[in-house]
C-alpha positions as CSV (number, residue, x, y, z in Angstrom):
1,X,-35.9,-15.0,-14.9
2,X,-35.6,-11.6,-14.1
3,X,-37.2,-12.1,-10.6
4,X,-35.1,-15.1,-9.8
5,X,-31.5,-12.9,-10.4
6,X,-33.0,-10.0,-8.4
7,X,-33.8,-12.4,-5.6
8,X,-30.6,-13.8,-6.1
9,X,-29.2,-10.3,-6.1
10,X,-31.0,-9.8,-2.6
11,X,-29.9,-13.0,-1.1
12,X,-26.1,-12.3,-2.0
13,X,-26.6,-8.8,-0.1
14,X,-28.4,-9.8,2.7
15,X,-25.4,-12.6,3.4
16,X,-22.9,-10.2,2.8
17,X,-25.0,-7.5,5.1
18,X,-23.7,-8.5,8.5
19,X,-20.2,-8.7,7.6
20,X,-19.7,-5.5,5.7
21,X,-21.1,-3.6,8.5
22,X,-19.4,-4.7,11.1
23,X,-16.2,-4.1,8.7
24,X,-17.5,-0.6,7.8
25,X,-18.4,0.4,11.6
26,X,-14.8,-0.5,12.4
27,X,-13.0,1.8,9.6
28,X,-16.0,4.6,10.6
29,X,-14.2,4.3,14.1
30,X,-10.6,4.2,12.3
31,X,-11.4,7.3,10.4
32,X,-12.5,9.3,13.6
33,X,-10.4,8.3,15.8
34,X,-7.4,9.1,12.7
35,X,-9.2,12.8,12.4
36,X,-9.3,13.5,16.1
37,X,-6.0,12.0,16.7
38,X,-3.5,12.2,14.0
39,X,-2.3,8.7,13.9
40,X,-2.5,6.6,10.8
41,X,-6.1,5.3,9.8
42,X,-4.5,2.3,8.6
43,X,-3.1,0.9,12.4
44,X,-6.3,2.1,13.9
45,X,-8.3,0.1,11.4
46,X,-5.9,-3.1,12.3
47,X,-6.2,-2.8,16.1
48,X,-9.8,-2.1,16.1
49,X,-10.6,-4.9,13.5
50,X,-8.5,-7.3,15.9
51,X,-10.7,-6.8,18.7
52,X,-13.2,-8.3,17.1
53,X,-11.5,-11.4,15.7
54,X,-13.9,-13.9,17.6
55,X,-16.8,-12.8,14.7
56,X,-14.0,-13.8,11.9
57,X,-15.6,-17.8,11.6
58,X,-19.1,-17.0,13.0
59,X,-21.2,-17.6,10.1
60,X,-23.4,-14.8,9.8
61,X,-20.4,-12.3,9.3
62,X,-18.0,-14.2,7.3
63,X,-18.9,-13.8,3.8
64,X,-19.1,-10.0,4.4
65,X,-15.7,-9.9,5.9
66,X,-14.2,-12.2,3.5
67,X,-15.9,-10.1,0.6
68,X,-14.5,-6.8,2.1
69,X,-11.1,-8.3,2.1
70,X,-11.0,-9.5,-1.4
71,X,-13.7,-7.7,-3.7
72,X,-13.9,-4.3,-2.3
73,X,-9.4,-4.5,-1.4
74,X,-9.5,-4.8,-5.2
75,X,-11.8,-2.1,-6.1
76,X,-10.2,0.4,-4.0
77,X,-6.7,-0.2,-5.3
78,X,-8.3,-0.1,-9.1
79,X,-9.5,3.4,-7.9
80,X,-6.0,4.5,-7.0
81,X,-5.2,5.2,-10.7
82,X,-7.6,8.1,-10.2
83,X,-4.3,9.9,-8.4
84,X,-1.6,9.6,-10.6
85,X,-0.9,11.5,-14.6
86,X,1.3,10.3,-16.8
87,X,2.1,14.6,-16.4
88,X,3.3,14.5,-12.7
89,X,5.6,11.9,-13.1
90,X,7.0,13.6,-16.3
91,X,7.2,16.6,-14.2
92,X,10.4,15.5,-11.9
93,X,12.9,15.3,-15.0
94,X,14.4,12.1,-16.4
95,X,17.4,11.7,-14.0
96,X,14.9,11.6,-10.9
97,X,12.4,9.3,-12.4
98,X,15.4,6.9,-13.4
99,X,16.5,7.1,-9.8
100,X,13.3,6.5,-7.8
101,X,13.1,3.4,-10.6
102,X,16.4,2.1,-9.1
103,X,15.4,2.9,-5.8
104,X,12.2,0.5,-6.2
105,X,14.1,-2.2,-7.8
106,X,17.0,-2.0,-4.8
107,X,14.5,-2.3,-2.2
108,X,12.8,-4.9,-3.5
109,X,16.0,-6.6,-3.9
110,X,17.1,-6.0,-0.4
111,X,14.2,-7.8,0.2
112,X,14.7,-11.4,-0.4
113,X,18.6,-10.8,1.2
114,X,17.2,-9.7,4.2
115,X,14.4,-12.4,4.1
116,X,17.4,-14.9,3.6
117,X,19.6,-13.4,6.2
118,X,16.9,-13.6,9.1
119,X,15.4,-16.8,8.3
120,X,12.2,-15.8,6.1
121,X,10.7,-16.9,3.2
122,X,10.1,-15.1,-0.2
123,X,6.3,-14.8,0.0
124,X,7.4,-12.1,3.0
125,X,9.9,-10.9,1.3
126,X,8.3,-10.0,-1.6
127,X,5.4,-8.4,0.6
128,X,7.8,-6.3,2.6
129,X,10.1,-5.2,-0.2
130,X,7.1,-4.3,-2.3
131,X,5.8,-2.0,0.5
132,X,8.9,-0.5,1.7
133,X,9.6,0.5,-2.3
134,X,6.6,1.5,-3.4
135,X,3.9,2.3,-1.2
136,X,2.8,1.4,1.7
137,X,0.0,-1.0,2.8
138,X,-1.9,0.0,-0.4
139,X,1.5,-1.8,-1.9
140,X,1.5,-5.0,0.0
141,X,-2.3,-5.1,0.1
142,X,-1.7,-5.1,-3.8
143,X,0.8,-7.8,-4.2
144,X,-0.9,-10.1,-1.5
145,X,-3.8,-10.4,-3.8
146,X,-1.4,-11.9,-6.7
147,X,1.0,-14.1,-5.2
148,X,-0.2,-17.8,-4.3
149,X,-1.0,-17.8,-0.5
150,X,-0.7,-20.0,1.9
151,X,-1.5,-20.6,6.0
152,X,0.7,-17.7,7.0
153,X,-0.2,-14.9,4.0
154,X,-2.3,-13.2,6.1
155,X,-1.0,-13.1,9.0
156,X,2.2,-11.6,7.1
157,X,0.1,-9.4,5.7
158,X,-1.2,-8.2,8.4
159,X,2.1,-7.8,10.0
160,X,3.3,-5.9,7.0
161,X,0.8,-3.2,7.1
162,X,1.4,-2.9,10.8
163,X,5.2,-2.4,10.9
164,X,5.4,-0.2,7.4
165,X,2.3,2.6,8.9
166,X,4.0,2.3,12.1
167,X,7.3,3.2,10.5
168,X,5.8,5.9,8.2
169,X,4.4,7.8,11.2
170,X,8.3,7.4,12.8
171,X,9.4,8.7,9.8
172,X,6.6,11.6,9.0
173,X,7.9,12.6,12.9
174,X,11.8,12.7,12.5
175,X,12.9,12.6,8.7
176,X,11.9,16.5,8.2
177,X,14.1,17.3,10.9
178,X,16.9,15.3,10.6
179,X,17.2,16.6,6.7
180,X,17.0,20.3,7.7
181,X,19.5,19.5,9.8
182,X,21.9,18.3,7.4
183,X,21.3,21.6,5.7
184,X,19.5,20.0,2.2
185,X,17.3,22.3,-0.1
186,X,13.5,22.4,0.0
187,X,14.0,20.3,-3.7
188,X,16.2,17.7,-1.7
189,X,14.1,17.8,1.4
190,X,10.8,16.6,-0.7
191,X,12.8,14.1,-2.9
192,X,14.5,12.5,0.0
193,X,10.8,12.3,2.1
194,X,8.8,11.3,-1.3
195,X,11.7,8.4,-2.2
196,X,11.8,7.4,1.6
197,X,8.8,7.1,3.6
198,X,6.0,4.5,2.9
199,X,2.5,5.7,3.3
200,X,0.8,8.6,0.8
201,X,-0.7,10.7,4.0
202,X,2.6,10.3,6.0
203,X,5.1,11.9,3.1
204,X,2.4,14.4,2.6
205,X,2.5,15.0,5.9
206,X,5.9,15.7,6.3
207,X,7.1,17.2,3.1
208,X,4.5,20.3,3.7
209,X,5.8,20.7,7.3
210,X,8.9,21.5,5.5
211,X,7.8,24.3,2.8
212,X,5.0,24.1,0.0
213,X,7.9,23.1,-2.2
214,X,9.3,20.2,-0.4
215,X,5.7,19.1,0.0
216,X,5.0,19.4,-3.6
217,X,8.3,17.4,-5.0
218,X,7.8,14.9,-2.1
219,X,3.6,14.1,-3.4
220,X,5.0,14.3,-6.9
221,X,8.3,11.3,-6.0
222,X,5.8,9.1,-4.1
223,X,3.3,9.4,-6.7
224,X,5.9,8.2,-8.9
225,X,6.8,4.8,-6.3
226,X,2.4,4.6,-6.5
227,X,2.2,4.3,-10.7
228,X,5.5,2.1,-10.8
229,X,2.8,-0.6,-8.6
230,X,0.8,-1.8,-11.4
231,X,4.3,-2.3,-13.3
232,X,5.5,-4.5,-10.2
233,X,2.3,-6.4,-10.0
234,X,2.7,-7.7,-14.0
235,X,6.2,-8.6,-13.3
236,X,5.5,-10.8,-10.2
237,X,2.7,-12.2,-12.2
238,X,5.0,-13.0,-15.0
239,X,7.2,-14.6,-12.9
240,X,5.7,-16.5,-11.3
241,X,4.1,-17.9,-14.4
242,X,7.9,-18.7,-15.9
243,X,8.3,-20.4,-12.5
244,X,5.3,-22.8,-13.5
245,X,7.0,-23.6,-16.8
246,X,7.0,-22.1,-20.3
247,X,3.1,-23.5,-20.8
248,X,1.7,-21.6,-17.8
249,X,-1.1,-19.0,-19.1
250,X,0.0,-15.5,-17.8
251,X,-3.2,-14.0,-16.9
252,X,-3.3,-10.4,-15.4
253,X,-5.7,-9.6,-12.7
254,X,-8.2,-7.4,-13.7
255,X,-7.5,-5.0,-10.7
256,X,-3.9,-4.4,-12.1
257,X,-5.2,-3.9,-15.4
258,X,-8.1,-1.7,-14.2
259,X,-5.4,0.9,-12.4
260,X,-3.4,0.9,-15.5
261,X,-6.7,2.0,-17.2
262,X,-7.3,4.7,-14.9
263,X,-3.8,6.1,-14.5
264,X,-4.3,6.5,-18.3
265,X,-7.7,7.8,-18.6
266,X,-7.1,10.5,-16.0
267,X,-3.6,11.3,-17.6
268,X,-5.7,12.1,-20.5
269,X,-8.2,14.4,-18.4
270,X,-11.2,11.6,-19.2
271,X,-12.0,12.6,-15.5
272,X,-13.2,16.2,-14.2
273,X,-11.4,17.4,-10.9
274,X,-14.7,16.3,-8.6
275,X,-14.8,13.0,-10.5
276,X,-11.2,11.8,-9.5
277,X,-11.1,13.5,-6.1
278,X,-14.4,11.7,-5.7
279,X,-12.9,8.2,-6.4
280,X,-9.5,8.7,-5.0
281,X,-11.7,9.5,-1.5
282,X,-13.9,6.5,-2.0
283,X,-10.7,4.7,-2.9
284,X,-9.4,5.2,0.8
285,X,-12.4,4.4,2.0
286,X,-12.7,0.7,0.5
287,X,-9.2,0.3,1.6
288,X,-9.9,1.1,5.0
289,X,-12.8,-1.1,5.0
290,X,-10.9,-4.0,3.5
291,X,-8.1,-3.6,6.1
292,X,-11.0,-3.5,8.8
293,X,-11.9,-6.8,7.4
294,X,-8.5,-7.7,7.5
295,X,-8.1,-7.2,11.0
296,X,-10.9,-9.0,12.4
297,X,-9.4,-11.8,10.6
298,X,-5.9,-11.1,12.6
299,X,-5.2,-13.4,15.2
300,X,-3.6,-11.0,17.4
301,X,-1.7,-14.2,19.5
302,X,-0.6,-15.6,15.5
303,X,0.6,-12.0,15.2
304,X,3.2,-11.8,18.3
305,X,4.7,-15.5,17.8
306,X,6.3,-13.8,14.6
307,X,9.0,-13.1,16.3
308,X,12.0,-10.0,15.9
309,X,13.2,-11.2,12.5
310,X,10.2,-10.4,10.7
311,X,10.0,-6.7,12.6
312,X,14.7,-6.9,11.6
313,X,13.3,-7.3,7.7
314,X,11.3,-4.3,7.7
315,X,13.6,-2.4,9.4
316,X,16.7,-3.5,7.5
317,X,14.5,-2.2,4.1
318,X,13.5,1.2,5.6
319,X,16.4,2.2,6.5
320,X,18.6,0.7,3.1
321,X,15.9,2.9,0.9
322,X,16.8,5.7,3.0
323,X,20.4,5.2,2.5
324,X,20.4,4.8,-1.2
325,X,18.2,7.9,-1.7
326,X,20.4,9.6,0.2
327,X,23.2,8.6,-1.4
328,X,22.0,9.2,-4.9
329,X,21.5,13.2,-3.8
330,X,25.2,13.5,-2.9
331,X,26.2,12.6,-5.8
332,X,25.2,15.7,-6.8
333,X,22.9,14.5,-10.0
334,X,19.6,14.9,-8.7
335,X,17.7,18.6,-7.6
């Protein structure tokens, strides 16, 4: 028995083999390319991925595509719970933390209006809302992976991740100055830019061009908007169980409850310093690996016959969070 699972074992890897290296070659590329560059990893991984969408139904690389998409998109979003503590969201007082909670809810909100106003349907909605509020691509990567799909999910997806990095980097570029410009604090500056833009690296990015405390308060927001998406994920799951009827099982994907777990364990210091950083680096890795995969997938002809109202939706979303942030600073409660 033992030699029939580890030959089972090998046969899984060597199908999978092809695949996953042509998806991990393609995020190796991302990653350089990101380094040497300074755009986002995330858009090179798409574009690159796309170029090689003609391998996406060729049988010797689709089960390692497909397994980068799901299994290892999973296990790198579980892993993200190595970068938040219970500590750092404690840390930005009760009044913030209730705001950047209403900001989240407000976006996601906004969502479905702006899906209905421009023709859309709630599966997009509920991707772009979730990514605009909360995080990013690592957000709509996560609630993807819990809502029931159907012919156009990925290609939304896909589109998502595209339009929210492309809008972080927009963002990373201009929001720093326009804020100085106003004449806000460093404290305002970094809530404004943790509250506002999308991606992790980009609101790094920009809060530290600022001052070491706008860059702090800005990592310490966003990583607010990233522990408030395991919250999100259980409430979509929920509801769409209650939209099934009262005798639908709710059951939680293991990759939500496996972030909780982290988040909590790490809050608790269950992880030494080298430990998490070592898992929140192999977390960005599988994710860039898994939008790799994602990208071959990408049909970059399904892609363009989307159309300007999915790129209004985003749009309308980015720049509504913006404006409720902002307006919750002038009323002179917060920092």
């Amino acid at each position: 028995m033992p030699n029939l699972s580890v030959k089972s074992i090998g046969s899984r890897m060597s199908e999978l083999f092809p695949g996953l290296l042509l998806a991990l070659t393609v995020a190796t590329a991302a990653k350089f390319l990101s380094e040497h560059y300074g755009a986002p990893v995330m858009l090179f991984a798409l574009l690159i991925g796309m170029a090689f969408n003609f391998l996406a139904l060729d049988s010797r690389t689709k089960p390692g595509i497909d397994f980068a998409s799901r299994t290892l998109l999973r296990t790198g979003i579980v892993l993200l719970g190595t970068r938040i503590t219970f500590g750092d969201i404690a840390s930005i007082g009760l009044t913030s933390f209730l705001t950047v909670i209403a900001l989240i809810g407000l976006t996601i909100g906004s969502g479905f209006v702006c899906a209905r106003l421009f023709n859309r349907g709630w599966r997009f909605a509920l991707l772009t809302g979730g990514s605009v509020a909360i995080c990013g691509a690592s957000a709509a990567l996560a609630i993807a992976s819990v809502i029931p799909h159907n012919d156009k999910t990925e290609r939304n997806l896909l589109f998502t991740v595209v339009s929210v990095t492309t809008l972080s980097t927009i963002a990373m570029i201009f929001y720093p100055i326009i804020f100085q410009l106003i004449g806000l604090s460093d404290s305002q500056n970094g809530f404004l830019i943790g509250a506002t833009i999308h991606d992790v690296a980009q609101v790094v990015g920009a809060g530290y061009s600022i001052s070491t405390k706008a860059g702090d308060v800005a990592t310490i927001v966003k990583l607010l908007r990233v522990s408030m998406l395991p919250v999100v994920l259980i409430a979509i799951v929920f509801t769409m169980a209650s939209a099934q009827g009262s005798g639908s099982k709710v059951r939680l994907p293991l990759f939500v409850i496996g972030f909780a777990a982290l988040t909590a364990a790490n809050s608790v210091g269950l992880f030494p310093g080298p430990v998490a950083a070592g898992a929140v680096s192999l977390s960005s890795w599988l994710l860039v690996v898994a939008i790799s995969a994602l990208g071959v997938k990408t049909n970059m002809k399904a892609m363009l016959e989307l159309g300007w109202r999915h790129v209004a939706v985003v749009v309308v979303e980015t720049l509504l969070l913006l404006a409720l942030a902002f307006a919750a600073l002038k009323t002179g409660l917060l920092l």
